[in-house]
C-alpha positions in Angstrom: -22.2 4.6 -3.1 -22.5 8.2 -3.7 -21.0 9.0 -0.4 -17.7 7.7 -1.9 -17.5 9.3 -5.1 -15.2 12.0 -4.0 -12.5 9.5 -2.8 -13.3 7.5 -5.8 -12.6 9.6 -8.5 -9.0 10.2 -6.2 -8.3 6.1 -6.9 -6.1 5.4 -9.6 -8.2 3.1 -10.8 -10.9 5.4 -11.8 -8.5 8.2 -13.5 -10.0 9.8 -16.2 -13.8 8.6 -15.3 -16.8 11.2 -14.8 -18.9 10.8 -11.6 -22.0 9.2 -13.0 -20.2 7.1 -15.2 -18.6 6.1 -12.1 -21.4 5.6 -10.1 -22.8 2.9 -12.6 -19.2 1.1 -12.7 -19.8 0.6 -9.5 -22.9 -1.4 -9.5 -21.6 -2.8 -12.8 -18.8 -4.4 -11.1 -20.4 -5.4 -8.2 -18.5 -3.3 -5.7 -19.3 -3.9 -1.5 -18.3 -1.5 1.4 -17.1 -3.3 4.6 -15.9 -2.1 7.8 -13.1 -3.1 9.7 -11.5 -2.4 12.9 -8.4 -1.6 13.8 -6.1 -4.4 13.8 -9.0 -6.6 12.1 -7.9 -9.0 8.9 -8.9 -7.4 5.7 -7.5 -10.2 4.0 -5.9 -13.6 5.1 -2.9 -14.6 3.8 -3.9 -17.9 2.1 -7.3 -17.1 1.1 -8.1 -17.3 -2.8 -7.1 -13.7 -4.8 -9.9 -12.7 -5.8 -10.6 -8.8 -5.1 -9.1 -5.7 -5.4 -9.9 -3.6 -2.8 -9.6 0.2 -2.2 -9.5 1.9 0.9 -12.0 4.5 1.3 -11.6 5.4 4.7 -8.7 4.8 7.9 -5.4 2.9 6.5 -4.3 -0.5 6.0 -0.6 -2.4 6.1 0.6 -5.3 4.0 1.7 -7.9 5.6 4.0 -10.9 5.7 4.5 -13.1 8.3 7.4 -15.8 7.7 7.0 -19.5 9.5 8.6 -18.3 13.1 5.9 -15.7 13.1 8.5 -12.8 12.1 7.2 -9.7 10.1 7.8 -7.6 7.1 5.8 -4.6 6.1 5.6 -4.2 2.5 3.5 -0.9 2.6 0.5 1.0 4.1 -2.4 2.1 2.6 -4.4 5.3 2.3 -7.8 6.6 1.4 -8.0 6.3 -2.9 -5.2 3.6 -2.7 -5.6 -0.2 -4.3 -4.1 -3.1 -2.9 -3.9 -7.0 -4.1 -5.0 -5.9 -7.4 -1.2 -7.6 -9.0 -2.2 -11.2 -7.0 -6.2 -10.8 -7.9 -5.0 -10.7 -12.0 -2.2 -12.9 -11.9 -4.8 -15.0 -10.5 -2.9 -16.5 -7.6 -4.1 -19.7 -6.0 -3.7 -17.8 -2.6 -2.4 -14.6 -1.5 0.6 -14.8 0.0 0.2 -11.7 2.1 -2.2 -10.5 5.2 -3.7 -7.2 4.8 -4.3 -5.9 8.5 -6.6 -2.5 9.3 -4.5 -0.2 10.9 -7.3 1.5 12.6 -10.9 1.5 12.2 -11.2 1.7 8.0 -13.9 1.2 5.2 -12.7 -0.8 2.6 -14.4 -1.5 -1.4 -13.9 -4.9 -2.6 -14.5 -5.3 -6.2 -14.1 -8.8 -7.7 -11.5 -8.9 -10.4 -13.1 -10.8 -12.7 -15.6 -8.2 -13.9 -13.0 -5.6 -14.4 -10.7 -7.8 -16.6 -13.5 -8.8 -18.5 -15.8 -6.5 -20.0 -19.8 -7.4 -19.1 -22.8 -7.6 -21.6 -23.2 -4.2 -20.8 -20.6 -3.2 -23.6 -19.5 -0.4 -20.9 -17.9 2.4 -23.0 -15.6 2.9 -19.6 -14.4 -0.2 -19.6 -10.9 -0.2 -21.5 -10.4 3.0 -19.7 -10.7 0.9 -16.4 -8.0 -1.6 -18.0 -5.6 0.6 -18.8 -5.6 2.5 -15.5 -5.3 -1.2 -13.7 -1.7 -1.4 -16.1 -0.5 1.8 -15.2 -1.8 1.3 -11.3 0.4 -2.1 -11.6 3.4 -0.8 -13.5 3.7 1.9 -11.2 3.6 -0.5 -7.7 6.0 -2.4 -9.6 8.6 0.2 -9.5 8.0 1.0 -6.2 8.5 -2.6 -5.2 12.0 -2.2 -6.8 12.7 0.5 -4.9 12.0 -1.6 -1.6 14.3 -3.9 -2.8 16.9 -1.6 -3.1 17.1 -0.5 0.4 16.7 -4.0 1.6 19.0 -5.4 -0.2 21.9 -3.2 1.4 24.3 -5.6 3.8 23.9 -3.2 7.5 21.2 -1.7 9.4 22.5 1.4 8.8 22.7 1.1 4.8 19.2 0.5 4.6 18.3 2.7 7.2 20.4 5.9 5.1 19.2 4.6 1.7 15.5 4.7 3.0 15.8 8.1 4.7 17.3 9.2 1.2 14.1 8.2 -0.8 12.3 9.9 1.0 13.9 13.0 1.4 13.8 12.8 -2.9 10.3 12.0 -2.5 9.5 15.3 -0.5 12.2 17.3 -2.1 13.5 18.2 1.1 15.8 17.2 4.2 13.0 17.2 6.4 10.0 14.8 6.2 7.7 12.6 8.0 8.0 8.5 7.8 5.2 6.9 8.0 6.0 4.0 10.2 6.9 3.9 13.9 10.3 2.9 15.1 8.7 -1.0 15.3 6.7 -0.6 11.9 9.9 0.9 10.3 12.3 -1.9 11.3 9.9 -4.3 10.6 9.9 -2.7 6.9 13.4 -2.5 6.8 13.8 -6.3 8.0 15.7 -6.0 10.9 16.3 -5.8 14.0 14.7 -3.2 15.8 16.7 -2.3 18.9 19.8 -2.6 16.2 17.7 0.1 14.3 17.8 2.0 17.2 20.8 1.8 18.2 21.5 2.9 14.9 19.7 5.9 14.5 21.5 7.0 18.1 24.8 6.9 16.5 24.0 8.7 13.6 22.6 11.5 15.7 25.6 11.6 17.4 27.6 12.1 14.6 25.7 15.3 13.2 24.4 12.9 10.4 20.7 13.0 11.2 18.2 14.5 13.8 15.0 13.4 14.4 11.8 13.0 17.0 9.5 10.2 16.5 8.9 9.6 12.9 10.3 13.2 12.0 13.6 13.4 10.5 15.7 15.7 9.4 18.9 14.8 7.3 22.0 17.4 8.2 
């Protein structure tokens, strides 16, 4: 597990944790490594929510796939970055999303259960490891409502401008990079995608926007 301990200690789950104390989390814990290919299931929507898993190498996407086999995005993941840790404490019966490798990618699985509650161990890093789980949560949370927000806008071209707008806030600039391609990003935005393009045509023709591939730059 040493190998990982540099991308650990970048995991918000480990903020505030020293290296060796870090290293014996990990066999406290009972953490496992497993490799995925690209387009691989990480995990299945409607498996049991167990584990909190961390990317340590490659990217991930969440996923959800409604009953006509339609999908939304919900996010991508990075190296350091959690996912399914708000389903894995609720305790959820199953999850009710699909997390999908995005390309070849290593991926920590830690089982809940012995973070949320503390082993005979009495582990002085424990309630540390709590409390950066909160603010790891809290944190997704408002990010969720910030999805919501551009979703919930009536056109394709309202959500479109209000997403190009976060991110431009995010950056602190009119240029950036999205990270989705033009099928990723309308699948994120829930709809259409050759509206979306359509879309992004006419605000270039206006003097709105420019952009080339996932570039953009907001005029």
């Amino acid at each position: 597990m040493k190998k990982y301990s540099e991308i650990l200690q970048k995991c918000p789950l480990f903020d505030g944790i020293c290296e060796q104390d870090l290293l014996r989390m990990l066999s406290c814990l009972g953490a496992r490594v497993d490799f995925f290919d690209k387009k691989y299931t990480i995990m299945a929507e409607g498996n049991p929510a167990k584990y909190i898993g961390i990317v340590l190498s490659g990217s991930a996407q969440i996923q959800q796939v409604d009953y006509y086999g339609n999908r939304s995005i919900l996010s991508n993941i990075t190296p350091s970055q959690l996912f399914a840790e708000a389903f894995a404490c609720a305790q959820t019966p199953s999850l009710p999303v699909t997390v999908v490798a995005n390309e070849p990618c290593e991926i920590m699985l830690l089982d809940c259960n012995h973070i949320l509650h503390t082993c005979a161990n009495g582990c002085g890093f424990h309630q540390q490891l709590i409390f950066n789980l909160m603010k790891d949560l809290a944190a997704k949370t408002i990010l969720f409502h910030q999805k919501i927000e551009v979703t919930a806008k009536r056109t394709t071209r309202e959500k479109l401008m209000a997403y190009l707008m976060l991110q431009a806030k995010k950056v602190g600039s009119n240029r950036f990079t999205i990270e989705f391609d033009r099928q990723e990003l309308a699948d994120f935005l829930q709809v259409d995608r050759s509206g979306l393009s359509a879309e992004i045509g006419k605000l270039r023709r206006e003097g709105i926007l420019e952009n080339h591939r996932k570039h953009f730059v907001l005029l």
